[in-house]
PDB file of N, CA, C and O in Angstrom:
ATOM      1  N   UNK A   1      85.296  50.964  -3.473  1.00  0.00           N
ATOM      2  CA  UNK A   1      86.160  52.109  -3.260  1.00  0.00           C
ATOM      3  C   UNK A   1      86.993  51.875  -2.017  1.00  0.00           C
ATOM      4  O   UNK A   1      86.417  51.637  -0.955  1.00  0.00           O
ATOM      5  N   UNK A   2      88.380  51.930  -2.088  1.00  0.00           N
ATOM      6  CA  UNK A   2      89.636  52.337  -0.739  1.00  0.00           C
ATOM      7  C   UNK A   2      89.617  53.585  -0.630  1.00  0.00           C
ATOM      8  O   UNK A   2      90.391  54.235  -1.334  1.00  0.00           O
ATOM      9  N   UNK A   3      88.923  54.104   0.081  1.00  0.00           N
ATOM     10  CA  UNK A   3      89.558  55.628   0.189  1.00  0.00           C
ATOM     11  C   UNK A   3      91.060  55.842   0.390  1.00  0.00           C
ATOM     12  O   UNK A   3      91.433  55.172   1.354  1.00  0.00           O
ATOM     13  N   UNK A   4      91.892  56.422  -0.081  1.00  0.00           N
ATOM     14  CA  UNK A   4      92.688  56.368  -0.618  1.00  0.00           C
ATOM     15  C   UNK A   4      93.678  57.597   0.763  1.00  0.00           C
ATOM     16  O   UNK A   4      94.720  58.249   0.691  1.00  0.00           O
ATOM     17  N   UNK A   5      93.014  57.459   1.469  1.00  0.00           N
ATOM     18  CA  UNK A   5      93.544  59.155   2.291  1.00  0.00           C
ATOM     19  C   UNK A   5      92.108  59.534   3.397  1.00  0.00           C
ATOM     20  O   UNK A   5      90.937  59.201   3.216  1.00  0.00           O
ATOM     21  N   UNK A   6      92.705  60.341   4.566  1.00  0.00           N
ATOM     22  CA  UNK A   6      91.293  60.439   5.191  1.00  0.00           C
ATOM     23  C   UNK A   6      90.537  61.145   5.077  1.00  0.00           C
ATOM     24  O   UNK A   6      89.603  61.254   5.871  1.00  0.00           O
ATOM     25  N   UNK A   7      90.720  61.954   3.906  1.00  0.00           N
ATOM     26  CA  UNK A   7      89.798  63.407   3.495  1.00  0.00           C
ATOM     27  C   UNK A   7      88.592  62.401   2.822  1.00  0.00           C
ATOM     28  O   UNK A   7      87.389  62.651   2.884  1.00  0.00           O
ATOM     29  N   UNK A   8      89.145  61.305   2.220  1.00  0.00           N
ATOM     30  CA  UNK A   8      88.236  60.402   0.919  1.00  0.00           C
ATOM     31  C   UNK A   8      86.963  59.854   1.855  1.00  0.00           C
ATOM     32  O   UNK A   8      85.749  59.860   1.651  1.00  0.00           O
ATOM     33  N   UNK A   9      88.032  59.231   3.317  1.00  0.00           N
ATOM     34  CA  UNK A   9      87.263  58.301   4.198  1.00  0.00           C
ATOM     35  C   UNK A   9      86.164  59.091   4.879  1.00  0.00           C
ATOM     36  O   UNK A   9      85.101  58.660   5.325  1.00  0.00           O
ATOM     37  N   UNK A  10      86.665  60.427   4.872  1.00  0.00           N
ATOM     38  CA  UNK A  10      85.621  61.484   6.519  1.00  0.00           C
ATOM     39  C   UNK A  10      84.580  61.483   5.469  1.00  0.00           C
ATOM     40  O   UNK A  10      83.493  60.966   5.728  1.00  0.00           O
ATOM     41  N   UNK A  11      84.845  62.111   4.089  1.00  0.00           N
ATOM     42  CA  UNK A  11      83.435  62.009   2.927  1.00  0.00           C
ATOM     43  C   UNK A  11      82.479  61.087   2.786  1.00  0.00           C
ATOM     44  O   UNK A  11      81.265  61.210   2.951  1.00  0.00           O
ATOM     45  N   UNK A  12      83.274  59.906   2.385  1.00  0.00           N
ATOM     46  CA  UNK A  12      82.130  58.617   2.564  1.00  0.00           C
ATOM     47  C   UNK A  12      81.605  58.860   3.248  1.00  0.00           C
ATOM     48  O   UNK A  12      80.473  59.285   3.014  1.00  0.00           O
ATOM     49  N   UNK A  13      82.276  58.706   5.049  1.00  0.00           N
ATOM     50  CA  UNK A  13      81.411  58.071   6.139  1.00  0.00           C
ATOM     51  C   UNK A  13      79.743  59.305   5.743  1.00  0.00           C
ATOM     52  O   UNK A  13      78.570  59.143   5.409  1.00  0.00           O
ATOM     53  N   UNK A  14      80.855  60.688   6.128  1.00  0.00           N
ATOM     54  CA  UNK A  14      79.769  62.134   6.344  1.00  0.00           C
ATOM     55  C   UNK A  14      78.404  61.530   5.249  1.00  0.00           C
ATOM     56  O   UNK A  14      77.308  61.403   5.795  1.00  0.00           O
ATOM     57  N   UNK A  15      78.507  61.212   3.887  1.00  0.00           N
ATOM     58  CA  UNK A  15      77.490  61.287   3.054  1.00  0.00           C
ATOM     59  C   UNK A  15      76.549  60.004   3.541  1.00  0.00           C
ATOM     60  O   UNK A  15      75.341  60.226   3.621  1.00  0.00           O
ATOM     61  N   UNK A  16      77.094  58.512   3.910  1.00  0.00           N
ATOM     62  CA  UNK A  16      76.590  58.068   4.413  1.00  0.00           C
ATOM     63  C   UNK A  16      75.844  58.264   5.110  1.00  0.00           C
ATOM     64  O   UNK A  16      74.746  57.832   4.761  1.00  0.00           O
ATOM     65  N   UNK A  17      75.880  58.995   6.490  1.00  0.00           N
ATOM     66  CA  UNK A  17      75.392  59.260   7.391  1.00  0.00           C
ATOM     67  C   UNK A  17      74.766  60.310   7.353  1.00  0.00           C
ATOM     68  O   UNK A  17      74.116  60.284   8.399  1.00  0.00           O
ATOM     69  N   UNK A  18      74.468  61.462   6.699  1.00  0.00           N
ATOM     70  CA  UNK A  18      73.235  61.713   6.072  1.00  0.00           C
ATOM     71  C   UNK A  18      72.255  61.101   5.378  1.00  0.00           C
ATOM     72  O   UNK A  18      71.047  61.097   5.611  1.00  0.00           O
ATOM     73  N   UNK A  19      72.826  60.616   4.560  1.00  0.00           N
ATOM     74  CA  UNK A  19      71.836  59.267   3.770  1.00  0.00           C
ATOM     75  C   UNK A  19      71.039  58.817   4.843  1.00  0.00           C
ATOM     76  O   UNK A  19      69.828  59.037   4.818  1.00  0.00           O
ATOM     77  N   UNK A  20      71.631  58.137   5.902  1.00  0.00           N
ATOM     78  CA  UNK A  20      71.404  57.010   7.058  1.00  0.00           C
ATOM     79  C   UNK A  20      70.440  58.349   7.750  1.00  0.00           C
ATOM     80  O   UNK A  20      69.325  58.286   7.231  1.00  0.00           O
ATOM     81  N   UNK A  21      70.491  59.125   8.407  1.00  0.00           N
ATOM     82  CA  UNK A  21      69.783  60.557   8.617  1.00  0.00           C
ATOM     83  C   UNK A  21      68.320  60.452   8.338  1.00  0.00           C
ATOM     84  O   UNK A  21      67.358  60.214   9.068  1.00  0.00           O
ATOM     85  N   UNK A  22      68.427  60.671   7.224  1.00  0.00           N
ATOM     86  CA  UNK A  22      67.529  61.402   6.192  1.00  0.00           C
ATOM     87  C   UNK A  22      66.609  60.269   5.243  1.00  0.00           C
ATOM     88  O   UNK A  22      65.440  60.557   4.986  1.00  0.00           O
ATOM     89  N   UNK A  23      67.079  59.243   4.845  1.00  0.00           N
ATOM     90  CA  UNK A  23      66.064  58.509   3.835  1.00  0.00           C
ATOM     91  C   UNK A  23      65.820  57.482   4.999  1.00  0.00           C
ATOM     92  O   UNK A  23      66.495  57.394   6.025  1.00  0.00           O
ATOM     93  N   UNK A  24      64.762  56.745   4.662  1.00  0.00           N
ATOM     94  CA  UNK A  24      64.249  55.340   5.642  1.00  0.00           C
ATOM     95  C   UNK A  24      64.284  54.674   4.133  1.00  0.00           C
ATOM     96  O   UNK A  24      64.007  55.264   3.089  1.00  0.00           O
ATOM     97  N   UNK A  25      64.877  52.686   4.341  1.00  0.00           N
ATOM     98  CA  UNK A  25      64.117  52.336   3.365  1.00  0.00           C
ATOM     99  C   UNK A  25      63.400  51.417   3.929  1.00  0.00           C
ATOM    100  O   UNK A  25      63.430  50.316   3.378  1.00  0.00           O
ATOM    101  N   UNK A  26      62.780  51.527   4.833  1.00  0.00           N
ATOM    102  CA  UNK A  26      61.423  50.447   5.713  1.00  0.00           C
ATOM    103  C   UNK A  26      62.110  49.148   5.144  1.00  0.00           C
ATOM    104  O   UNK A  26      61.705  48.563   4.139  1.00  0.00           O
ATOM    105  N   UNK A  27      63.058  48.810   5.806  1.00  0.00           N
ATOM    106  CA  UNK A  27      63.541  47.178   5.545  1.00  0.00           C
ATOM    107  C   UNK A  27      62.431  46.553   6.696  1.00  0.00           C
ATOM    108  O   UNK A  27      61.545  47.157   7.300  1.00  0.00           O
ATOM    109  N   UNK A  28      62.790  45.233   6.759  1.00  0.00           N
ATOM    110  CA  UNK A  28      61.791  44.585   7.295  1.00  0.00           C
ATOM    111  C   UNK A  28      62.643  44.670   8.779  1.00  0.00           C
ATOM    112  O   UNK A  28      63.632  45.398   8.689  1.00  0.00           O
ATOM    113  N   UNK A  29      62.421  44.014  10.220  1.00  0.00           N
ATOM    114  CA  UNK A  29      62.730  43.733  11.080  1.00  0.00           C
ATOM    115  C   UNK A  29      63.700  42.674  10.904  1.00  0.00           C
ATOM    116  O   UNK A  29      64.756  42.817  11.519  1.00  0.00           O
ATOM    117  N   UNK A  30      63.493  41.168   9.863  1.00  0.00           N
ATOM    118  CA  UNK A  30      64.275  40.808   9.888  1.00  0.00           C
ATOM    119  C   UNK A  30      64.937  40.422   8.709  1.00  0.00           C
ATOM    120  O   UNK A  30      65.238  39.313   8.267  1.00  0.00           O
ATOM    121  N   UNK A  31      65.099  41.549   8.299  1.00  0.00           N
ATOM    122  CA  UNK A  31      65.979  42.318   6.960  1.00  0.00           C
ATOM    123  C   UNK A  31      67.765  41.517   7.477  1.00  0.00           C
ATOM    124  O   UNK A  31      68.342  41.860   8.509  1.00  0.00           O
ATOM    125  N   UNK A  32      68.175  40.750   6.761  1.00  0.00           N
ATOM    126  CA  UNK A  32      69.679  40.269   7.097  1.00  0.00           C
ATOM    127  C   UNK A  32      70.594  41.630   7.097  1.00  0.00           C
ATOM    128  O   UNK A  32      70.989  41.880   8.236  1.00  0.00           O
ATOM    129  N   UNK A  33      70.972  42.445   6.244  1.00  0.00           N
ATOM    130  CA  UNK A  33      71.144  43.248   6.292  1.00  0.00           C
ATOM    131  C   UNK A  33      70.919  45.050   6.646  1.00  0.00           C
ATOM    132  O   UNK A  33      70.235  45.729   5.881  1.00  0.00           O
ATOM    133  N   UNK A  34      71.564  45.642   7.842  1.00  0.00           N
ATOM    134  CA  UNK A  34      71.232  47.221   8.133  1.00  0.00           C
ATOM    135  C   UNK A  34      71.207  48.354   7.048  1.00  0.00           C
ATOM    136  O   UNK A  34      72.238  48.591   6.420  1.00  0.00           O
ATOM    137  N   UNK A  35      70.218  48.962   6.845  1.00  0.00           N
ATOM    138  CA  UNK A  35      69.869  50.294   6.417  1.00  0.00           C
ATOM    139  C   UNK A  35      71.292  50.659   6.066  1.00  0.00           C
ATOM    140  O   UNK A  35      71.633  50.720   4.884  1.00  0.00           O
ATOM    141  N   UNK A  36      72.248  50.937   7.187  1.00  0.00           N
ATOM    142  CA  UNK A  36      73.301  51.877   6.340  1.00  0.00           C
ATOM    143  C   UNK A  36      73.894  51.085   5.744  1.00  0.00           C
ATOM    144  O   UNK A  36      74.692  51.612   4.969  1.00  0.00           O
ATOM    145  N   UNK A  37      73.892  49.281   5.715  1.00  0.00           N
ATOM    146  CA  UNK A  37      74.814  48.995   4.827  1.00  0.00           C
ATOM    147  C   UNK A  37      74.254  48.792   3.208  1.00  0.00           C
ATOM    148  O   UNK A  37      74.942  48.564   2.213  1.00  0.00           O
ATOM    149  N   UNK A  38      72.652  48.968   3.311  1.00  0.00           N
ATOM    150  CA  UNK A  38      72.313  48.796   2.121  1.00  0.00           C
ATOM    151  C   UNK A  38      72.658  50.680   1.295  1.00  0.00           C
ATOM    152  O   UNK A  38      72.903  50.975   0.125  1.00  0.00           O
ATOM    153  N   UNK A  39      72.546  51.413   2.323  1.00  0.00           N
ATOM    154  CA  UNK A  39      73.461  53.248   1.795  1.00  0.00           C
ATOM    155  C   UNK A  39      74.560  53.052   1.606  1.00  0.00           C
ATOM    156  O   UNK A  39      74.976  53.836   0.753  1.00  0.00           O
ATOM    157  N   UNK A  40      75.557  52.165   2.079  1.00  0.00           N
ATOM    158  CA  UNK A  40      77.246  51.664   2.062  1.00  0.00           C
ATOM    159  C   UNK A  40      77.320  51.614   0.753  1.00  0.00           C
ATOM    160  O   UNK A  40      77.859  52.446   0.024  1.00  0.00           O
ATOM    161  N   UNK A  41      76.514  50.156   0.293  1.00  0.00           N
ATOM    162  CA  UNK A  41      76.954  50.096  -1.395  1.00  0.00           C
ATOM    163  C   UNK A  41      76.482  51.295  -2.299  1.00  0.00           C
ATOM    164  O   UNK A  41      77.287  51.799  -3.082  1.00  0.00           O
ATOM    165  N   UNK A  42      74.714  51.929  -2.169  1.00  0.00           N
ATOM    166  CA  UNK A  42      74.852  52.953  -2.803  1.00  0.00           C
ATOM    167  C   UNK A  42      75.964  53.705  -3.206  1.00  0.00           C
ATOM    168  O   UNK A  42      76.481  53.715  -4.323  1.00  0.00           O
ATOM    169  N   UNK A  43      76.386  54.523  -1.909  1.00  0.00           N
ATOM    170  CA  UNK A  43      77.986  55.701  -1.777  1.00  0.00           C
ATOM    171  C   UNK A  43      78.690  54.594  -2.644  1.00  0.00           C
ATOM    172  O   UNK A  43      78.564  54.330  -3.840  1.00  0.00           O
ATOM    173  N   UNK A  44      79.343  54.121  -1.823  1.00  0.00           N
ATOM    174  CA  UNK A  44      80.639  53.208  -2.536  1.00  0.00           C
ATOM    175  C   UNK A  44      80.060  53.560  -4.116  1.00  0.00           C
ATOM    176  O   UNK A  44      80.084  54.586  -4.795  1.00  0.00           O
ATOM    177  N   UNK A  45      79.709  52.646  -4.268  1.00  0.00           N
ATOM    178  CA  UNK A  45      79.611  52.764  -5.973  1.00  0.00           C
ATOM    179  C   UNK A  45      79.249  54.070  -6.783  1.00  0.00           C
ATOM    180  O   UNK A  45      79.595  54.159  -7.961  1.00  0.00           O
ATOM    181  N   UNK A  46      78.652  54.940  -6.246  1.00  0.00           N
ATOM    182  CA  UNK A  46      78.520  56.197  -6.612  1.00  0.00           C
ATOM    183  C   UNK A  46      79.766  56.419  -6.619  1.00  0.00           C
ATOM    184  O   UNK A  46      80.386  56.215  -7.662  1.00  0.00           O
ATOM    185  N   UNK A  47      80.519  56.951  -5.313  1.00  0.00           N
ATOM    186  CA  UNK A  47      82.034  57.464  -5.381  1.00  0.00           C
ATOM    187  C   UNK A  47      83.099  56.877  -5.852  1.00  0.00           C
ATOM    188  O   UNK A  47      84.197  57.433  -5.817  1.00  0.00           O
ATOM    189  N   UNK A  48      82.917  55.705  -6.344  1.00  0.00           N
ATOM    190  CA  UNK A  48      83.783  54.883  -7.254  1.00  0.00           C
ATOM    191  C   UNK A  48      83.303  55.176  -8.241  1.00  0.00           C
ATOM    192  O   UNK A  48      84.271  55.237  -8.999  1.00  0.00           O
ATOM    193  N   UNK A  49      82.081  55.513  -9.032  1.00  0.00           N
ATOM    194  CA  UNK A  49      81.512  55.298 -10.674  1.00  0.00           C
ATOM    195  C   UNK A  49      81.643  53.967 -10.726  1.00  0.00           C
ATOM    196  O   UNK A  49      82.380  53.691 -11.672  1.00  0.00           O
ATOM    197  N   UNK A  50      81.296  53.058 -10.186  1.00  0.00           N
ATOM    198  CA  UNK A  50      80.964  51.966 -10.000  1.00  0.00           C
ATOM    199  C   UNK A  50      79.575  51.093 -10.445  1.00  0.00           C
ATOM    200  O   UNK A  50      78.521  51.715 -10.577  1.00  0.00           O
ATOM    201  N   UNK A  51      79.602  50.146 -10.590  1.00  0.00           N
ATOM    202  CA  UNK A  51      78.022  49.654 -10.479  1.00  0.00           C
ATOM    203  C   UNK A  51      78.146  48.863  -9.013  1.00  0.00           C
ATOM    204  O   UNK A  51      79.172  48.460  -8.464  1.00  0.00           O
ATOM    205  N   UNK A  52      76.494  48.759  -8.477  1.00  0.00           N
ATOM    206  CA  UNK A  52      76.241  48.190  -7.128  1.00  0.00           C
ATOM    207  C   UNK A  52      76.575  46.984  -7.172  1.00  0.00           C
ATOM    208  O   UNK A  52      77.099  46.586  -6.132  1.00  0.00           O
ATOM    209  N   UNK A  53      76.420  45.877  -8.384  1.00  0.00           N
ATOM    210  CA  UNK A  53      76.869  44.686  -8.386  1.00  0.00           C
ATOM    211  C   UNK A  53      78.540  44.577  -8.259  1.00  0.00           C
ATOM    212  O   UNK A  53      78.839  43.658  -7.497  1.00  0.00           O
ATOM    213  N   UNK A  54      79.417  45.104  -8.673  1.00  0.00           N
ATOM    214  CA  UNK A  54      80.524  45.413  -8.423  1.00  0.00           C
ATOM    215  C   UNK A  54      81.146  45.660  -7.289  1.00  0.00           C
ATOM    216  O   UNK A  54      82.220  45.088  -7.101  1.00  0.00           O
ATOM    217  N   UNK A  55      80.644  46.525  -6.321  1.00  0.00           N
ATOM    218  CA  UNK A  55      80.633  46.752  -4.893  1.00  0.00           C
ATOM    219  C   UNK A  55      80.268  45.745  -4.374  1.00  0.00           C
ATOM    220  O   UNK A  55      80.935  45.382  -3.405  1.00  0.00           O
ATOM    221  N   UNK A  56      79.089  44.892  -4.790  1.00  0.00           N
ATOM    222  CA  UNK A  56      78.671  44.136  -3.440  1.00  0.00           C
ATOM    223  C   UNK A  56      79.500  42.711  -3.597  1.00  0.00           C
ATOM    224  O   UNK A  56      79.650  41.917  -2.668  1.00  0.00           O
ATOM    225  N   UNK A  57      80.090  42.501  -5.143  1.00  0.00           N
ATOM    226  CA  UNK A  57      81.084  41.363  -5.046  1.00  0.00           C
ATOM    227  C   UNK A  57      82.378  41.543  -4.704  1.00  0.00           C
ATOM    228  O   UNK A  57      83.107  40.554  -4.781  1.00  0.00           O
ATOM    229  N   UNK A  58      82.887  42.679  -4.306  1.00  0.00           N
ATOM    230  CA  UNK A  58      84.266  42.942  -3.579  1.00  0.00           C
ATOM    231  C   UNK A  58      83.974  43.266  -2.383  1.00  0.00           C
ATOM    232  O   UNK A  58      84.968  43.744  -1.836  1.00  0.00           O
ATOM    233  N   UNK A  59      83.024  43.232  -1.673  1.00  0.00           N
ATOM    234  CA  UNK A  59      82.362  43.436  -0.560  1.00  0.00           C
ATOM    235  C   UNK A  59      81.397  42.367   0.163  1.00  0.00           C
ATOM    236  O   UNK A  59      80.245  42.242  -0.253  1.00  0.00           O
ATOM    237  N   UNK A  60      81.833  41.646   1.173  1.00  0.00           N
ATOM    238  CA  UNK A  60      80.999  40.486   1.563  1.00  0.00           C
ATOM    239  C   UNK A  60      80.320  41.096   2.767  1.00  0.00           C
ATOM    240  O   UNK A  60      79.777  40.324   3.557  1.00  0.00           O
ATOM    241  N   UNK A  61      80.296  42.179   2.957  1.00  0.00           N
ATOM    242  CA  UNK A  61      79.306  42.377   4.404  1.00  0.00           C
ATOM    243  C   UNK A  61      78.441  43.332   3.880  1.00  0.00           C
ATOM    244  O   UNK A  61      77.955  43.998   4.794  1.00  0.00           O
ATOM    245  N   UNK A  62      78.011  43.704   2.665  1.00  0.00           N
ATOM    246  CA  UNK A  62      77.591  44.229   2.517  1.00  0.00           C
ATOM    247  C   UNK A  62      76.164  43.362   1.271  1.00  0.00           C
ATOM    248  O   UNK A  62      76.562  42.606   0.385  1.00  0.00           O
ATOM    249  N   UNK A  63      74.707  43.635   1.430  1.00  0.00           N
ATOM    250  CA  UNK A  63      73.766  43.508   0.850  1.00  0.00           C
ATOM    251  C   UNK A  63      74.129  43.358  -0.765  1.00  0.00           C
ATOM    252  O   UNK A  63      74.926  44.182  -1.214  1.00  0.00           O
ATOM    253  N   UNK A  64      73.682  42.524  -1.509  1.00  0.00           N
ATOM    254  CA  UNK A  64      73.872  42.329  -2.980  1.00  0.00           C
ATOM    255  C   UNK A  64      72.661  43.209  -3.752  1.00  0.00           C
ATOM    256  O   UNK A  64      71.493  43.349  -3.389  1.00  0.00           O
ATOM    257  N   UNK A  65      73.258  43.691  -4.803  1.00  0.00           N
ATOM    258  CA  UNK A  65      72.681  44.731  -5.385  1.00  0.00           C
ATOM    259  C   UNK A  65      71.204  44.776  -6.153  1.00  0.00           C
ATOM    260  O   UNK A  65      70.710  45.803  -6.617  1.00  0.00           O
ATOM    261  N   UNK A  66      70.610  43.474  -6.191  1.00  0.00           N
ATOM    262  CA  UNK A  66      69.455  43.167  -6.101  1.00  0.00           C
ATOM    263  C   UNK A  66      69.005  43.190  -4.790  1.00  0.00           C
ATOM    264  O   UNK A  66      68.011  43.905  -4.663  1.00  0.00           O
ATOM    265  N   UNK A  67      69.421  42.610  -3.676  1.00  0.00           N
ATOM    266  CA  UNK A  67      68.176  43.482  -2.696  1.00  0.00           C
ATOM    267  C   UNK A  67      68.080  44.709  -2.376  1.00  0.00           C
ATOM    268  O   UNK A  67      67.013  45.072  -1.880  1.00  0.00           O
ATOM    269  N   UNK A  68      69.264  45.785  -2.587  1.00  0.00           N
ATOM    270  CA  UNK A  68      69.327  47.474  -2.427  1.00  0.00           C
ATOM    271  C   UNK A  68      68.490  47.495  -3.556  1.00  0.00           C
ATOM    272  O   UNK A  68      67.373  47.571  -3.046  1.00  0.00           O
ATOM    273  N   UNK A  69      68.390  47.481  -4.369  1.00  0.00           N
ATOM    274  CA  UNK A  69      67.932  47.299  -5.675  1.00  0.00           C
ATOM    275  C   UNK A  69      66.184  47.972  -5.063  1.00  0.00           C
ATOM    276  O   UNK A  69      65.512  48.995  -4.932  1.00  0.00           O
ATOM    277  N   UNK A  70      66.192  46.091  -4.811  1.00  0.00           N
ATOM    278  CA  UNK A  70      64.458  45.905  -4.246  1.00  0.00           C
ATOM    279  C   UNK A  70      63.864  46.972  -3.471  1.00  0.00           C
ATOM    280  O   UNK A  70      62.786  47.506  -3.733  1.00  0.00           O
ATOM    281  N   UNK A  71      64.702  47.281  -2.410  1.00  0.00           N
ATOM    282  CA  UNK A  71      65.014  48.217  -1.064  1.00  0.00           C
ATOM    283  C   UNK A  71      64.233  49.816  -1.952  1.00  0.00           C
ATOM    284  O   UNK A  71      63.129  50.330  -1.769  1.00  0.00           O
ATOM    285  N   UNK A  72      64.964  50.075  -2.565  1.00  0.00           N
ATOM    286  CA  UNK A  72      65.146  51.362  -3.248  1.00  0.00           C
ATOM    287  C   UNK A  72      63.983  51.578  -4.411  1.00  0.00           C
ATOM    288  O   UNK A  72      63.467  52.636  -4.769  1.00  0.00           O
ATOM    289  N   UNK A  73      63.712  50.081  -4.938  1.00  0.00           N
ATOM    290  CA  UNK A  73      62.297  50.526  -5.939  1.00  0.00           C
ATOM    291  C   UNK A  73      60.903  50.893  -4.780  1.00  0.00           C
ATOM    292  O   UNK A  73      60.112  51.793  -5.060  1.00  0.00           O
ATOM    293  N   UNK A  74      60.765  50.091  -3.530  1.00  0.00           N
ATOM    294  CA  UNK A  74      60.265  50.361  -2.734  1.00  0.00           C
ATOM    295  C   UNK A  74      59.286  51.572  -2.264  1.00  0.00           C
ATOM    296  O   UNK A  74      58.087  51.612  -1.991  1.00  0.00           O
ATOM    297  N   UNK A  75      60.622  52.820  -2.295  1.00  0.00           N
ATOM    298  CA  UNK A  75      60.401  54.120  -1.627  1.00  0.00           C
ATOM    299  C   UNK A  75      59.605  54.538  -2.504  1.00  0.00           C
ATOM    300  O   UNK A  75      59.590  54.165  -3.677  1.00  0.00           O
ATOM    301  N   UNK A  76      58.350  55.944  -1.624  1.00  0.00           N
ATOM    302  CA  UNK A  76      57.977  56.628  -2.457  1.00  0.00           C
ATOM    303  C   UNK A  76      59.224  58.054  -3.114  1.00  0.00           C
ATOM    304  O   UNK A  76      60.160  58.449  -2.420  1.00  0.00           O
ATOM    305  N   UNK A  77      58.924  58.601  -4.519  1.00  0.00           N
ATOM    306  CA  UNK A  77      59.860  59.741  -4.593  1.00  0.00           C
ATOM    307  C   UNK A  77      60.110  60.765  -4.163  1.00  0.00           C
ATOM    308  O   UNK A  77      61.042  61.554  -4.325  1.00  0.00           O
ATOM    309  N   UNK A  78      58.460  60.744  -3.073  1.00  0.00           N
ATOM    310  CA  UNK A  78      58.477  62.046  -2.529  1.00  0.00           C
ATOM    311  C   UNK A  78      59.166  61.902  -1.222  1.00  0.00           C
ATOM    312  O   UNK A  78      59.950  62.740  -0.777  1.00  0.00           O
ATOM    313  N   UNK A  79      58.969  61.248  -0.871  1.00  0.00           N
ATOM    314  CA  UNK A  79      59.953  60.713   0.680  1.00  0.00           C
ATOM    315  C   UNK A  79      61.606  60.590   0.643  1.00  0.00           C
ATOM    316  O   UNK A  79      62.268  60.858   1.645  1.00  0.00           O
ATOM    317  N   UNK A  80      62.323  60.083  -0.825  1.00  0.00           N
ATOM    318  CA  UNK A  80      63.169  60.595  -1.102  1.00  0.00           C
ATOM    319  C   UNK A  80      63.397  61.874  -1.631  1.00  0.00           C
ATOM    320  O   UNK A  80      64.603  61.961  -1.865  1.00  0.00           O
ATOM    321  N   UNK A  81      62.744  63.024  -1.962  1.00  0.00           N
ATOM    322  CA  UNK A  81      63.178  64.368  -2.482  1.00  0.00           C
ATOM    323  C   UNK A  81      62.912  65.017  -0.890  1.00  0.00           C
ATOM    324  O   UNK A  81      63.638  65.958  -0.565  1.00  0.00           O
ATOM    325  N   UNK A  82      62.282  64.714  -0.287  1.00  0.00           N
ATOM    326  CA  UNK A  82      62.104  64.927   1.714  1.00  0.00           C
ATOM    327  C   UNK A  82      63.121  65.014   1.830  1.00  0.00           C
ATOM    328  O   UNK A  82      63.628  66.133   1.759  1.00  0.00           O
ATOM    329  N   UNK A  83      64.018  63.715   2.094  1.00  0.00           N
ATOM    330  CA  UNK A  83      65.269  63.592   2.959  1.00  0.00           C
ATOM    331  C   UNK A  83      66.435  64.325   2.089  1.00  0.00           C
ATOM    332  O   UNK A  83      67.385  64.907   2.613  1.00  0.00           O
ATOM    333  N   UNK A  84      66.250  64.227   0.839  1.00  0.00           N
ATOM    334  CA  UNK A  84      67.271  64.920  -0.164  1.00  0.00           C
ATOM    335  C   UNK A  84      66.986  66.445   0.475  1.00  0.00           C
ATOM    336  O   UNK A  84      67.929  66.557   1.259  1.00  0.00           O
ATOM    337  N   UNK A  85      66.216  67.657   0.566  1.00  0.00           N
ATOM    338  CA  UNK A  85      65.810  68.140   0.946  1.00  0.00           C
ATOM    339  C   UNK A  85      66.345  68.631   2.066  1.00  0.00           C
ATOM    340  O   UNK A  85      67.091  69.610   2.081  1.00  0.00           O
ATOM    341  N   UNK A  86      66.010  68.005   3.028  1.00  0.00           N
ATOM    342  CA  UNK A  86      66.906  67.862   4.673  1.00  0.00           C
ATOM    343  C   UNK A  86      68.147  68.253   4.726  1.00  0.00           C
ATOM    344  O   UNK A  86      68.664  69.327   5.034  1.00  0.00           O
ATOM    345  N   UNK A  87      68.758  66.758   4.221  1.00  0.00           N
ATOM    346  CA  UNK A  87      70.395  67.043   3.481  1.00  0.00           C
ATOM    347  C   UNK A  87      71.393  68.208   3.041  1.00  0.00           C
ATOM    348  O   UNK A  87      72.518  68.639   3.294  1.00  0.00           O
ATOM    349  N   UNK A  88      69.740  68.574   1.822  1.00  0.00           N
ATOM    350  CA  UNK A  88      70.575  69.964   1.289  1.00  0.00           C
ATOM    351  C   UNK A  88      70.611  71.226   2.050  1.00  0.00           C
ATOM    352  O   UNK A  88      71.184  72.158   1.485  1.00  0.00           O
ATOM    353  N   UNK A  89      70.027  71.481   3.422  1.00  0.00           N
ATOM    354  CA  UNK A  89      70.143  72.211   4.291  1.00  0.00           C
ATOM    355  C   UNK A  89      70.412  71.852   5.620  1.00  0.00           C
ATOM    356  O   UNK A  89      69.963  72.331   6.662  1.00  0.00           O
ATOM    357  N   UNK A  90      71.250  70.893   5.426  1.00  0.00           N
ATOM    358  CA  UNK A  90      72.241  70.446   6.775  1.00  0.00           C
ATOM    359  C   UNK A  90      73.618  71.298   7.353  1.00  0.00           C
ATOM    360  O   UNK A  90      74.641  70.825   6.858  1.00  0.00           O
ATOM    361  N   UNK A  91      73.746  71.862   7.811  1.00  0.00           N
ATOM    362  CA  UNK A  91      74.884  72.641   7.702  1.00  0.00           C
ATOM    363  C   UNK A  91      75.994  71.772   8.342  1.00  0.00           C
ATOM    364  O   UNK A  91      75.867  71.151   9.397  1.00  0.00           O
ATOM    365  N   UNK A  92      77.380  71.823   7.366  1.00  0.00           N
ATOM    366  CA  UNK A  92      78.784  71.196   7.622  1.00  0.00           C
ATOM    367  C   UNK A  92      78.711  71.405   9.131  1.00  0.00           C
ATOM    368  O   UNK A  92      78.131  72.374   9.619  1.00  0.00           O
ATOM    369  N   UNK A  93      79.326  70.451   9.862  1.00  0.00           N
ATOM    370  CA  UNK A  93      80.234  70.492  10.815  1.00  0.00           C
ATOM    371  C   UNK A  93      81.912  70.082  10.630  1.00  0.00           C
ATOM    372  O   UNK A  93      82.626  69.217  10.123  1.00  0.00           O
ATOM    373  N   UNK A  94      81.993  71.396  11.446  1.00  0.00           N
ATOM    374  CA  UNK A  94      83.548  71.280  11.809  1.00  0.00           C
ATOM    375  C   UNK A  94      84.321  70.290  11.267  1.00  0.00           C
ATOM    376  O   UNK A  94      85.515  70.212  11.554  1.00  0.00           O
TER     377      UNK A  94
END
């Protein structure tokens, strides 16, 4: 996804960074890739209707969609419906 305008861009970042907030995916210490960039491709490809493999091959700094993949079978569901949770009673800022 180009966000296309900065209303597109403030969205990404904002959902990101709840994501980044709110879920852990216990990467390792020396995980090549950061937490939010393995949430980067999530968003992206969500807000594109995208697939993650798609994102992560127009995207070189970002984790390939088998290790978000890995990352994400990982979690328990209840630890993600937690942070989902959180999220859904975050109140907007300004």
């Amino acid at each position: 996804m180009k966000p296309h305008n900065n209303i597109e861009k403030r969205i990404y970042k904002q959902i990101t960074k709840l994501l980044n907030d709110h879920i852990n995916l216990n990467l390792s210490s020396e995980a090549k890739f950061m937490q939010v960039q393995h949430l980067t491709l999530l968003v992206l490809a969500a807000l594109d209707n995208a697939s993650a493999e798609a994102i992560s091959k127009d995207k070189h700094r970002l984790p390939s969609a088998d290790t978000v993949l890995a990352a994400v079978k990982e979690l328990d569901w209840r630890d993600v419906k937690r942070g989902f949770d959180k999220i859904a009673h975050v109140t907007p800022s300004g």
